[in-house]
PyMOL CGO cylinders between C-alpha atoms (Angstrom):
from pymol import cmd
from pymol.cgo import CYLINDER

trace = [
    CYLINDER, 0.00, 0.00, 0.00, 3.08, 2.59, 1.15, 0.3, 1, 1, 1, 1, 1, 1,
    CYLINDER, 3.08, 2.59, 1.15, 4.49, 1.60, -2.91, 0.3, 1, 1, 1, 1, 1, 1,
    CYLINDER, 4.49, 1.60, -2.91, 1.41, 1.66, -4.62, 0.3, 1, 1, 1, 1, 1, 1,
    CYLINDER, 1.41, 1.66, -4.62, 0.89, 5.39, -2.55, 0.3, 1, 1, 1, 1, 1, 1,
    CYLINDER, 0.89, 5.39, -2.55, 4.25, 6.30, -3.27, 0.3, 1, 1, 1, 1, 1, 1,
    CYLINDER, 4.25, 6.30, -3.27, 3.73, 5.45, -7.35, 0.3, 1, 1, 1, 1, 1, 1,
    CYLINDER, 3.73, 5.45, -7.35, 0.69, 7.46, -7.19, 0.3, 1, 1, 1, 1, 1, 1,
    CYLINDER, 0.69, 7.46, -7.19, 2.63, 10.58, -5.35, 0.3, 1, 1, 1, 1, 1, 1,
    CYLINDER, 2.63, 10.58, -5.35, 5.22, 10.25, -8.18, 0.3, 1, 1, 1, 1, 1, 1,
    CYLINDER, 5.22, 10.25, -8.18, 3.00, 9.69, -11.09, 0.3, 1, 1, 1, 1, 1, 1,
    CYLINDER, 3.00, 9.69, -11.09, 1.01, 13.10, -9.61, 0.3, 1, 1, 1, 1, 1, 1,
    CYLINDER, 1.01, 13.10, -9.61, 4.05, 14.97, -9.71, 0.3, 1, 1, 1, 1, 1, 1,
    CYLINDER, 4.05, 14.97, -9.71, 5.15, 13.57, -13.13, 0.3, 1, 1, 1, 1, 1, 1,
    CYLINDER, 5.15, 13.57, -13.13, 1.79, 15.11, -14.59, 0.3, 1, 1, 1, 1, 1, 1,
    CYLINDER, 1.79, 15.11, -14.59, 2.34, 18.54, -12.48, 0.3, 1, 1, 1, 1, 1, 1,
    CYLINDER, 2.34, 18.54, -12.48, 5.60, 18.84, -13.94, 0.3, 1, 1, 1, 1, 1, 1,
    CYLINDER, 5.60, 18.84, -13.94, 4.56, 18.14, -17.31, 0.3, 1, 1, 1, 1, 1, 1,
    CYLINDER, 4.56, 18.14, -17.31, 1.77, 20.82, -16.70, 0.3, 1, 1, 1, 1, 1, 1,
    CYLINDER, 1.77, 20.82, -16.70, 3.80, 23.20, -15.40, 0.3, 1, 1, 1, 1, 1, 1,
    CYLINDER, 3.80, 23.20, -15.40, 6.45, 23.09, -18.21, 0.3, 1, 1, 1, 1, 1, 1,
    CYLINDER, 6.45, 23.09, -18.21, 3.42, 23.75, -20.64, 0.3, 1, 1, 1, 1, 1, 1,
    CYLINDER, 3.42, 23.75, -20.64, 1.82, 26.37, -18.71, 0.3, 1, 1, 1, 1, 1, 1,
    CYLINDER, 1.82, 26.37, -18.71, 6.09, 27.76, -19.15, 0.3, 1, 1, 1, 1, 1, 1,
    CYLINDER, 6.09, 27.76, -19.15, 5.94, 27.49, -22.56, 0.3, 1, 1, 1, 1, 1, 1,
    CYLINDER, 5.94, 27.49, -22.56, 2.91, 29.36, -22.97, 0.3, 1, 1, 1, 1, 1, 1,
    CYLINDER, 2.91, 29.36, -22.97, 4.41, 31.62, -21.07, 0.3, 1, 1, 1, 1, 1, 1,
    CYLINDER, 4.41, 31.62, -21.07, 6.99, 32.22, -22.98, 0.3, 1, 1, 1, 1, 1, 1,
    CYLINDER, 6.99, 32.22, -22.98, 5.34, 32.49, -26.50, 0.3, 1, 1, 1, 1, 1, 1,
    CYLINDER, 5.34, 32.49, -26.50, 2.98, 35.21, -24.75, 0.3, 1, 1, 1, 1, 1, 1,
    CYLINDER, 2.98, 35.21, -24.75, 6.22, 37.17, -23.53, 0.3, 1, 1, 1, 1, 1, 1,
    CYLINDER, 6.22, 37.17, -23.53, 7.68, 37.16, -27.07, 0.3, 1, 1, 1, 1, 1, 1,
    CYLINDER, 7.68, 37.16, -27.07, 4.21, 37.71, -28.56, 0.3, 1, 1, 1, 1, 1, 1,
    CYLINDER, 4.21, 37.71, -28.56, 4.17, 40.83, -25.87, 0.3, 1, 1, 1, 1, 1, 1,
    CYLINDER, 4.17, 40.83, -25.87, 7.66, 41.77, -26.98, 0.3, 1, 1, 1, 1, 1, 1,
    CYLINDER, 7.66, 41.77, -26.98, 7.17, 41.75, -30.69, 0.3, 1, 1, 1, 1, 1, 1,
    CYLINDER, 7.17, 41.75, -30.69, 3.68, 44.16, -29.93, 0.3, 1, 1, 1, 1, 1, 1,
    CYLINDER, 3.68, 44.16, -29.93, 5.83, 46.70, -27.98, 0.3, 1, 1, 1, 1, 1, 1,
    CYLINDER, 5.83, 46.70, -27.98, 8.88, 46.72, -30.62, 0.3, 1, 1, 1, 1, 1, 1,
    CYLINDER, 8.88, 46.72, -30.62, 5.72, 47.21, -32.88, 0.3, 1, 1, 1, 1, 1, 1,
    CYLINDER, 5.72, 47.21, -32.88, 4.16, 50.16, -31.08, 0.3, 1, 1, 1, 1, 1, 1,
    CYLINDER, 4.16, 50.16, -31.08, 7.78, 51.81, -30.14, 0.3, 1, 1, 1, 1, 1, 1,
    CYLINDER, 7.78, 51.81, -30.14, 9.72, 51.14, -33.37, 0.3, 1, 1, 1, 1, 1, 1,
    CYLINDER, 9.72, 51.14, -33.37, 7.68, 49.40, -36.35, 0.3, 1, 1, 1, 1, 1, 1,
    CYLINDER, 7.68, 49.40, -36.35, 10.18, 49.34, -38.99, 0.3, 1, 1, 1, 1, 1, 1,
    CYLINDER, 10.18, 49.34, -38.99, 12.73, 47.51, -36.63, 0.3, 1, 1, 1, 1, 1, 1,
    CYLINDER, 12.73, 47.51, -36.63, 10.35, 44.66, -36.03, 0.3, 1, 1, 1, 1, 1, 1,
    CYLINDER, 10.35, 44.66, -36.03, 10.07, 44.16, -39.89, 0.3, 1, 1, 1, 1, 1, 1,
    CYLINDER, 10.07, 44.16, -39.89, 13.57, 44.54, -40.73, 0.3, 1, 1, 1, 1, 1, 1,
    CYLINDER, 13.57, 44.54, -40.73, 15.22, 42.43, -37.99, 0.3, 1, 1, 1, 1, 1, 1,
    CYLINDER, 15.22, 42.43, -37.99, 13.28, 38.83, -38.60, 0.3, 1, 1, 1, 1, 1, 1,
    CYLINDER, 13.28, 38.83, -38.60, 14.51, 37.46, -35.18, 0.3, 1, 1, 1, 1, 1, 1,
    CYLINDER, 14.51, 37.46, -35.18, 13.23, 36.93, -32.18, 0.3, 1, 1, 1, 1, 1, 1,
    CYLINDER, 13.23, 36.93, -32.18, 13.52, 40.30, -29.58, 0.3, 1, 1, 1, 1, 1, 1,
    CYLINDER, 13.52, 40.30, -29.58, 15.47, 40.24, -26.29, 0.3, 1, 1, 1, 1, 1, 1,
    CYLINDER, 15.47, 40.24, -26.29, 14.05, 41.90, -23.35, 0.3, 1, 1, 1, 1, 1, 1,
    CYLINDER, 14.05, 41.90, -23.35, 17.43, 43.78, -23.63, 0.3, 1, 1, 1, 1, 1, 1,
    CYLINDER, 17.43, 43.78, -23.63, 16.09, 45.37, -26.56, 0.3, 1, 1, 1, 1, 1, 1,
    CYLINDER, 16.09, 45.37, -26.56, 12.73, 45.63, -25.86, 0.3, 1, 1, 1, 1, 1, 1,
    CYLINDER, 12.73, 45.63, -25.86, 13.96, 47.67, -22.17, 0.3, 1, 1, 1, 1, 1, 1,
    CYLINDER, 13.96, 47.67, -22.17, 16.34, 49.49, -24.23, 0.3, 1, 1, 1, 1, 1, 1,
    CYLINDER, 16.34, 49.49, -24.23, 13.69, 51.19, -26.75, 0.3, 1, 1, 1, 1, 1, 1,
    CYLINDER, 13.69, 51.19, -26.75, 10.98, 52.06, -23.90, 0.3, 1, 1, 1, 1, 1, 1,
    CYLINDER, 10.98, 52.06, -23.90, 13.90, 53.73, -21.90, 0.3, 1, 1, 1, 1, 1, 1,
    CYLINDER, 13.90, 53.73, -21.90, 14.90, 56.01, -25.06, 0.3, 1, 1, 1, 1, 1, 1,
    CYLINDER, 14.90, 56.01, -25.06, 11.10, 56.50, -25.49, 0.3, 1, 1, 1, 1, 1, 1,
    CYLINDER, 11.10, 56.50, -25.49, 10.61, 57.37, -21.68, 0.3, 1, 1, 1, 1, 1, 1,
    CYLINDER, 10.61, 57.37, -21.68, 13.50, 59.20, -22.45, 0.3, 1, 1, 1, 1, 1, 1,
    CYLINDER, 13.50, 59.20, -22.45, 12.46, 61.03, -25.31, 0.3, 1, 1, 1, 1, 1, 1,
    CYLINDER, 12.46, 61.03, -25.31, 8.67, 61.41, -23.50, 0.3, 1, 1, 1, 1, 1, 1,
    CYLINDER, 8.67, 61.41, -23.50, 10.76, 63.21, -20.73, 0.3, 1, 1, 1, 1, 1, 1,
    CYLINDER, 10.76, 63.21, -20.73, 12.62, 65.44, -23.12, 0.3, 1, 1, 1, 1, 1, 1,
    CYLINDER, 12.62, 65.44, -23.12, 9.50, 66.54, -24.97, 0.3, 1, 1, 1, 1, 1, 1,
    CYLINDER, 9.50, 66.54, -24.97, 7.45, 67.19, -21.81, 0.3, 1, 1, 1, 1, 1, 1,
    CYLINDER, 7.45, 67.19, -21.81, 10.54, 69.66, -20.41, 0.3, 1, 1, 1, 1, 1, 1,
    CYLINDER, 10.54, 69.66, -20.41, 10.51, 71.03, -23.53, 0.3, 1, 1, 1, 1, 1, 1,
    CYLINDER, 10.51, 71.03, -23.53, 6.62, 71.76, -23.83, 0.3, 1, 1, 1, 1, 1, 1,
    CYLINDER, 6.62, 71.76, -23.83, 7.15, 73.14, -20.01, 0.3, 1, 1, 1, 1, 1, 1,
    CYLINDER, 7.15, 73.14, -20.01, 9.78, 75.60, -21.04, 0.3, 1, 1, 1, 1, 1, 1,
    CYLINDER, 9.78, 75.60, -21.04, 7.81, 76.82, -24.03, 0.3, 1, 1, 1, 1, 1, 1,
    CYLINDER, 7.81, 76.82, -24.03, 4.93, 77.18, -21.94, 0.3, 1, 1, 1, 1, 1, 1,
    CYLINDER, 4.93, 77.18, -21.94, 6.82, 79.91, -19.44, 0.3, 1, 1, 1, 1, 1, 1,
    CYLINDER, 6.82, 79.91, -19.44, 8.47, 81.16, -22.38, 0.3, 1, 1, 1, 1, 1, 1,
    CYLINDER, 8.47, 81.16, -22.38, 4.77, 82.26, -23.86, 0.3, 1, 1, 1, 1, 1, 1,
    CYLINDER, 4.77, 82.26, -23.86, 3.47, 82.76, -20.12, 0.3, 1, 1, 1, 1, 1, 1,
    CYLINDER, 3.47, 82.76, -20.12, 6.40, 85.37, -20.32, 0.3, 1, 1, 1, 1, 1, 1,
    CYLINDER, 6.40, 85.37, -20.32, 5.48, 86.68, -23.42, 0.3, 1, 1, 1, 1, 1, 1,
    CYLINDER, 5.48, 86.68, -23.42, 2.06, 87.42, -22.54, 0.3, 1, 1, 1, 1, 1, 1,
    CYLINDER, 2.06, 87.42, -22.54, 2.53, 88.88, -19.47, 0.3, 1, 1, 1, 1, 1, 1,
    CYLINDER, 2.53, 88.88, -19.47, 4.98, 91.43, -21.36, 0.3, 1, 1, 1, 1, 1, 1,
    CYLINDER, 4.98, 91.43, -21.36, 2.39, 91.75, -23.73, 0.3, 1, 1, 1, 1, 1, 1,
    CYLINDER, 2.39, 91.75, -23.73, -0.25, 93.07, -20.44, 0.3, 1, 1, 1, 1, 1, 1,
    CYLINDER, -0.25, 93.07, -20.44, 2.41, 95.26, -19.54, 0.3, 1, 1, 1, 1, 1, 1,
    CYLINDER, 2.41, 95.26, -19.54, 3.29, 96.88, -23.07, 0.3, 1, 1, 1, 1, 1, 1,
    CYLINDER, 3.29, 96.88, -23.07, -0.17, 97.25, -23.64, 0.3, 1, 1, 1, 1, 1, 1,
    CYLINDER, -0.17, 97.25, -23.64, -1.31, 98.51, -19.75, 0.3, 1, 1, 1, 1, 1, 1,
    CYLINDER, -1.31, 98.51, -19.75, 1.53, 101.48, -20.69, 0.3, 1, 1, 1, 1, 1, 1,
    CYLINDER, 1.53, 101.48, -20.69, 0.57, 101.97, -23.88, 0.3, 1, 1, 1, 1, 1, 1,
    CYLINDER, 0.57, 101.97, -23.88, -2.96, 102.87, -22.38, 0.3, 1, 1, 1, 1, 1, 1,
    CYLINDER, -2.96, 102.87, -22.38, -1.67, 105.18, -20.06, 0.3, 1, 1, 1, 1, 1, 1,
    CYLINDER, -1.67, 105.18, -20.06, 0.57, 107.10, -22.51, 0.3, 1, 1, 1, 1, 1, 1,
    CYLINDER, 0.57, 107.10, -22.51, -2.83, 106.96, -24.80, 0.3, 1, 1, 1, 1, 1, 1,
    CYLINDER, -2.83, 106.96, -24.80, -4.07, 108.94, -21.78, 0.3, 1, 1, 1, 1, 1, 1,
    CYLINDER, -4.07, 108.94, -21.78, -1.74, 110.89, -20.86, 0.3, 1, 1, 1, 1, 1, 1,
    CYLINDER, -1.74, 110.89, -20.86, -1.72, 112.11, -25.03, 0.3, 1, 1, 1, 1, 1, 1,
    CYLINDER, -1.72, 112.11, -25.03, -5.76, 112.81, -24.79, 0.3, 1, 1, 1, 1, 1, 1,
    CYLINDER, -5.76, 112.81, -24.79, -5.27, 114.62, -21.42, 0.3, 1, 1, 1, 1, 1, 1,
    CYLINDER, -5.27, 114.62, -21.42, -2.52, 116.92, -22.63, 0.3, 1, 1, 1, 1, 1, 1,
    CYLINDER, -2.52, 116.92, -22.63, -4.16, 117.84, -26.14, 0.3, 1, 1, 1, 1, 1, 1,
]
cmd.load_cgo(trace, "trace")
């Protein structure tokens, strides 16, 4: 009874392996499947000019330089924005004194 049990145990963990280096496997083919849709999104004419299979090396690499780039365009859009906030408030002020000297000009004719 203690062999027969012990069989069984084995035979159980025989199919749990087997299971478990499927459910791997499927794993795997969705991570390259995942890989291959980011390369697509970040860098399409990469993905159909290389015609191998993507590391994650690569696929970290180009979502860095896009985070990257991201960062760099939103510091840039920031800047711009206090340039033209700067702008316009010299603007108010050009156009407040212009007002007055308008005034001024009526008053003393």
């Amino acid at each position: 009874a203690v062999g027969a049990r012990r069989a069984l145990q084995l035979q159980e963990l025989g199919c749990r392996e087997w299971v478990v280096g499927a459910e791997l496997g499927r794993a795997r083919e969705q991570l390259e499947a995942f890989k291959t849709q980011v390369m697509q999104a970040c860098a399409p004419a990469a993905v159909a000019g290389a015609g191998k299979a993507l590391t994650e090396q690569e696929v970290i690499e180009k979502v860095k330089q896009i985070s990257e780039e991201n960062q760099q365009s939103q510091e840039r859009e920031n800047h711009l924005q206090e340039e033209l906030s700067s702008r316009l408030s010299k603007e108010k002020e050009v156009s407040a004194n212009l007002e007055v000297f308008e005034k001024s000009l009526s008053e003393f004719q």
